[in-house]
C-alpha positions in Angstrom: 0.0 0.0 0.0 1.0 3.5 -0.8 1.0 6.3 1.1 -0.7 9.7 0.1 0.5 13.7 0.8 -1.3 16.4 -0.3 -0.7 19.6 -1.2 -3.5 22.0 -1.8 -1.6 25.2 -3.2 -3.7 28.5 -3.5 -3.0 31.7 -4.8 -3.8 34.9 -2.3 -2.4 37.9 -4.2 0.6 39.5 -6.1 3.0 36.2 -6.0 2.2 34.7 -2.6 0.8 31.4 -2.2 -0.3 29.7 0.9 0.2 25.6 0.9 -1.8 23.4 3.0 0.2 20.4 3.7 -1.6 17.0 3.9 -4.3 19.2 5.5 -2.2 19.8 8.8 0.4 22.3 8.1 0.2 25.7 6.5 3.4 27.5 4.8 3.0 30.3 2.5 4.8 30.5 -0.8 6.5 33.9 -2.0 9.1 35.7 -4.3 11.4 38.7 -3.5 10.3 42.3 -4.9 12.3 41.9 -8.0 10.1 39.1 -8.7 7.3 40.5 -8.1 6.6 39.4 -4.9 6.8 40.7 -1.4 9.0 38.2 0.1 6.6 36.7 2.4 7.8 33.5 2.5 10.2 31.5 0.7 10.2 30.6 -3.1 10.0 27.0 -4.0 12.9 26.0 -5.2 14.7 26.7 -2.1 12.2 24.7 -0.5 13.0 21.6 -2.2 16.8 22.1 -0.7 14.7 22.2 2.4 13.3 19.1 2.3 16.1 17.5 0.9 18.0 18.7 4.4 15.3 17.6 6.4 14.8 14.0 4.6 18.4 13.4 5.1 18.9 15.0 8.3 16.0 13.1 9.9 17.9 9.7 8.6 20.7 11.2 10.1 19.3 11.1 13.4 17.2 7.7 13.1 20.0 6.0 12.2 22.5 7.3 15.1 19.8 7.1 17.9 19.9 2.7 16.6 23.4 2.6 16.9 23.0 4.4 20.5 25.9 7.4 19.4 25.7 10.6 21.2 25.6 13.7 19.4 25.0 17.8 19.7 25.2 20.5 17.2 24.0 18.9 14.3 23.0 20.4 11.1 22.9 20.2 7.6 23.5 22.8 4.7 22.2 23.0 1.7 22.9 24.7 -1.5 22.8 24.8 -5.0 23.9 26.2 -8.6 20.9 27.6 -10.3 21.7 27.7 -14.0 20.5 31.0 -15.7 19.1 29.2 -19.1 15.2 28.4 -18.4 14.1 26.3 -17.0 15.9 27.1 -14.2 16.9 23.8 -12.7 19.8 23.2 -9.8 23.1 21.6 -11.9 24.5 21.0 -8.5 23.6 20.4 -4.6 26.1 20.3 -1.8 24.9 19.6 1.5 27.4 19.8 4.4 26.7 17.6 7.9 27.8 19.8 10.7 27.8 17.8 14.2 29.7 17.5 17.5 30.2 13.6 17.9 32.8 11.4 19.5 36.3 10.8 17.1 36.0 6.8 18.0 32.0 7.4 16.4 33.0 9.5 13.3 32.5 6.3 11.2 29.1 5.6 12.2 27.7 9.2 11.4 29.6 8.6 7.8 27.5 5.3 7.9 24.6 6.9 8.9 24.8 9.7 5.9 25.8 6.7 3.1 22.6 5.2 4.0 20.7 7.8 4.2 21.8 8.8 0.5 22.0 5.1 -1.0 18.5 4.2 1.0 16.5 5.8 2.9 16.4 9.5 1.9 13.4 9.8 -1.4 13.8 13.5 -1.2 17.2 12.6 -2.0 16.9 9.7 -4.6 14.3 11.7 -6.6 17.0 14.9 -7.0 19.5 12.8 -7.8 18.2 11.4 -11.0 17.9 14.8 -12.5 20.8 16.5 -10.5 24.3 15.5 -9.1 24.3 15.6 -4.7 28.0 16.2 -3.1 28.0 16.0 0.1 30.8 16.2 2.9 30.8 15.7 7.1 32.1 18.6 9.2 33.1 18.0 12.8 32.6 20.2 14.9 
């Protein structure tokens, strides 16, 4: 069985749109003032690097609470190359894990990202196909 989100995506005024998200969550959709917008809110494509850092940084944190490692500090950063030719698709992502872990543990967060790239992470496995992901581990 499949599961099923919804987006239900209206237009309020100028370029601001306000998202209801599987009919729980509201986030509202914007542009800056060059693009006509107000900069309400953030523009979609940005979002998308959003949920890619959320997908993966969830993993992240599934996987390392199983293997009982201790942790603070963690993060991830996202970001892209927009190419300037429309449409105006990312040619590259780099996201960079940022946490405060334990040297003798340092191979099970790079365990924990690998599978969260190679299994668990859609957000991730969908961009790929249509965009190269770097990604690199920062201890902090």
């Amino acid at each position: 069985m499949s599961t099923l989100h919804q987006a239900a995506t209206r237009f309020t005024a100028g370029m601001q749109f306000v998202s209801q998200i599987n009919g729980a969550h509201e986030i509202t959709i914007d542009t800056t003032e060059a693009g006509g917008g107000n900069d309400s809110g953030p523009s979609p494509k940005p979002l998308l690097l959003t949920s890619l850092g959320g997908c993966t940084g969830m993993d992240v944190v599934s996987l390392l609470n199983k293997m009982h490692v201790n942790f603070s500090d963690f993060s991830v950063n996202v970001e892209a190359d927009l190419r300037d030719e429309h449409p105006r698709i990312y040619t590259e992502i780099r996201m960079v894990y940022k946490i405060k872990i334990a040297e003798a543990d340092r191979d099970k967060m790079e365990k924990a990202v690998n599978l969260s790239k190679d299994k668990y992470c859609g957000v991730s496995a969908m961009l790929a196909m249509v965009c190269p992901i770097v990604s690199s581990i920062e201890y902090v």
